[in-house]
N, C-alpha and C positions, 0 to 999 in steps of 0.2 A: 504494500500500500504506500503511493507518493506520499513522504513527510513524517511515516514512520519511526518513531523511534524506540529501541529497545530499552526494557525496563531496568535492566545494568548500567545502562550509558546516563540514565535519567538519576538513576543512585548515586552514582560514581562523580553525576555531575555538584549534585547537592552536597553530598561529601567535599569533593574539591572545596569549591566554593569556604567551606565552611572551614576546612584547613589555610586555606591562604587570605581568610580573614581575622584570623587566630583565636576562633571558637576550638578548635583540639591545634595548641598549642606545639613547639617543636619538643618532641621526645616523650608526650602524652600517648597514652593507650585508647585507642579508639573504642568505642563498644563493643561488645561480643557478636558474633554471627547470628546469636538467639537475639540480643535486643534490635540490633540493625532488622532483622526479621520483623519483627513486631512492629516497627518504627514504620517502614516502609511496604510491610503488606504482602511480600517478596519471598521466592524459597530460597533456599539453602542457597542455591545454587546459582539464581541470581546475585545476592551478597556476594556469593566468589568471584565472581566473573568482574565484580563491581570494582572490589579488593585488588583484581590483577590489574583492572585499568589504572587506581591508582599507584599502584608499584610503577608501573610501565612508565607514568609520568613522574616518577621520582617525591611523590606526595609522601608515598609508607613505606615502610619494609614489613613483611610477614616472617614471625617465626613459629614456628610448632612448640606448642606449647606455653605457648607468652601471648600470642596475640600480635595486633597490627600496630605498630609504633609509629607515630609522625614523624618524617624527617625530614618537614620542610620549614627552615628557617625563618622566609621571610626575602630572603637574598635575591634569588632569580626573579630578573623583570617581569611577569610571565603577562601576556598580551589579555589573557582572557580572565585575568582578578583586574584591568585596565590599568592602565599606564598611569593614569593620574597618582592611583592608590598604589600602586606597587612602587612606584618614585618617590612618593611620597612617605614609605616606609622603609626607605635609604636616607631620605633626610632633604629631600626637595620636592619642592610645594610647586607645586603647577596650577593652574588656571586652566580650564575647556573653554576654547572659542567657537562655538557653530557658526559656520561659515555659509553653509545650503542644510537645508533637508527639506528636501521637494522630489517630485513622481515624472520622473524622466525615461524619454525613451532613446535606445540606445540599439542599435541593431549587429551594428559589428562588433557588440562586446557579448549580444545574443550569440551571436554566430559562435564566436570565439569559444563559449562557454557550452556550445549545445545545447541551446532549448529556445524552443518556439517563439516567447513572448520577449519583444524588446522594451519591456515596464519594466522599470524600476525604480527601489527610494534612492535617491542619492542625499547622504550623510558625508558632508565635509567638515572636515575639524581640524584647528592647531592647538598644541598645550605650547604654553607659557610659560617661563619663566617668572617670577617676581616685576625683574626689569623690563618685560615686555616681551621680551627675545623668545623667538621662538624654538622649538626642541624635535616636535615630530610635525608634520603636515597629512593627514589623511583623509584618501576620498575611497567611503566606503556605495558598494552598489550593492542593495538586495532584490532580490526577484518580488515583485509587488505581483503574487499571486496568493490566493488562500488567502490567511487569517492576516498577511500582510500585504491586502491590497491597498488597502487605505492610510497606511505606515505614517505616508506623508501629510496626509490630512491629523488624523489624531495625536501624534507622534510619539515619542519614545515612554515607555514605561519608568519613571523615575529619573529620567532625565540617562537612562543608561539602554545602548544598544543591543549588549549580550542578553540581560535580565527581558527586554521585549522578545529577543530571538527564543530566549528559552520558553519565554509563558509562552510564546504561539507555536512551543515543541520543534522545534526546527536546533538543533542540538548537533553541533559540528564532530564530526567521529573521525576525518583526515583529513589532509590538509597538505597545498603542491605550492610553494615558494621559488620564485626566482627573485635572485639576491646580485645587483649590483650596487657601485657605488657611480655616483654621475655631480654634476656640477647643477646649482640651483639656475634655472633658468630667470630671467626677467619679476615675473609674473610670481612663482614659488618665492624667490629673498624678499618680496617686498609684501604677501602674506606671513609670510614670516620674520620680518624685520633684521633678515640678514645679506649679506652681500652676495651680487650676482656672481656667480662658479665657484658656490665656498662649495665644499664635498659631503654629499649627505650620501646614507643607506638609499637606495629604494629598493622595496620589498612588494613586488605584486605576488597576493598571495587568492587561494582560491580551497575555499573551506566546504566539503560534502557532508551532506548527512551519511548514516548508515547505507541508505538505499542510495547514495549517489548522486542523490538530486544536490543542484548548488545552493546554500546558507548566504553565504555573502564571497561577494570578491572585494578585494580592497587593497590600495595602494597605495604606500605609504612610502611619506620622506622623512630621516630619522638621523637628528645628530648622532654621529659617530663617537662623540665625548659623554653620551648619556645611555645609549643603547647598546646591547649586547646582545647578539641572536646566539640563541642555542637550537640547533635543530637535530633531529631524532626521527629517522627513519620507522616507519609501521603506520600503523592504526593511535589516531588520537596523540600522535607526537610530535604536533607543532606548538612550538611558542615563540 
């Protein structure tokens, strides 16, 4: 079924979430596989499946006999606790600029991506420094079909894009990054209040559900002094 998502990936996502806002803490013990059960409704078997997603992302470690230990610091940028808060739990304060969130149509990024409809929300954003300066530039596109047809019209659930992706179940499981670096053009230094050919990341990235269908594509410009990619081949290992 288009849009599907498995009941591990929904687990595993609430979990995340809940470690890299430091509700279980670095080197605390998760619940047991009977309370996680109970909590979410879930068999045995889903809880495991949930557990290995978060090994895979370096969240837990599992041992026999002990249970699932947190082993996430805090440290890693990770793109999907957002850049604002994860920067911000280093020690820099950032500011979100919305720059567009409007229902655009776009054909040849249709084509590009395989699928029919060329609607979508376009989400542009720069974070900020204190002094204005900007740090990352991103233009994000989602498919404006289903439960996010009208993305643009209502807009963001809390003012945050992952947290609207997730209520309308749309839950990214992999994820295909191409990574250069390129000189700020015109148009990019002076959204960003930096000078034209200073050297930023660009990162177009393109996130699937389980079933394949596309979440979001998005492309992003990203100080090199502030950002650090970690990438991690499989299922569910982009950050």
């Amino acid at each position: 079924m288009p849009g599907q998502v498995h009941k591990h990936h929904r687990v595993a996502h609430v979990l995340a979430e809940e470690i890299r806002t430091g509700v279980h803490a670095d080197g605390s013990k998760l619940p047991g596989e009977h309370a996680l059960r109970q909590r979410f409704g879930v068999s045995r078997t889903t809880v495991r499946q949930a557990l290995g997603l978060l090994g895979e992302q370096g969240l837990i470690e599992t041992h026999a006999g002990i249970g699932s230990i947190v082993t996430f610091d805090g440290t890693p940028l990770d793109q999907q606790l957002g850049w604002t808060r994860a920067l911000a739990a280093q020690g820099t304060e950032l500011t979100t600029e919305t720059l567009r969130l409007a229902r655009i149509t776009d054909d040849e990024l249709a084509g590009e991506l395989g699928l029919e409809c060329g609607e979508f929300t376009a989400l542009d954003r720069v974070r900020r420094l204190a002094d204005g300066q900007g740090v990352s530039l991103e233009f994000s596109r989602v498919p404006a079909v289903g439960a996010l047809a009208d993305l643009a019209e209502r807009g963001l659930d809390g003012g945050s894009l992952s947290r609207t992706l997730t209520a309308a179940g749309r839950v990214a499981d992999s994820g295909d990054a191409h990574i250069a670096v390129v000189g700020l053009d015109a148009g990019d230094a002076d959204r960003l209040h930096r000078s034209p050919g200073e050297s930023f990341l660009r990162v177009a990235q393109v996130f699937r559900a389980a079933d394949g269908s596309v979440v979001e594509q998005v492309t992003s410009l990203l100080d090199p002094a502030r950002f650090q990619l970690h990438v991690r081949t499989g299922r569910g290992g982009h950050q």
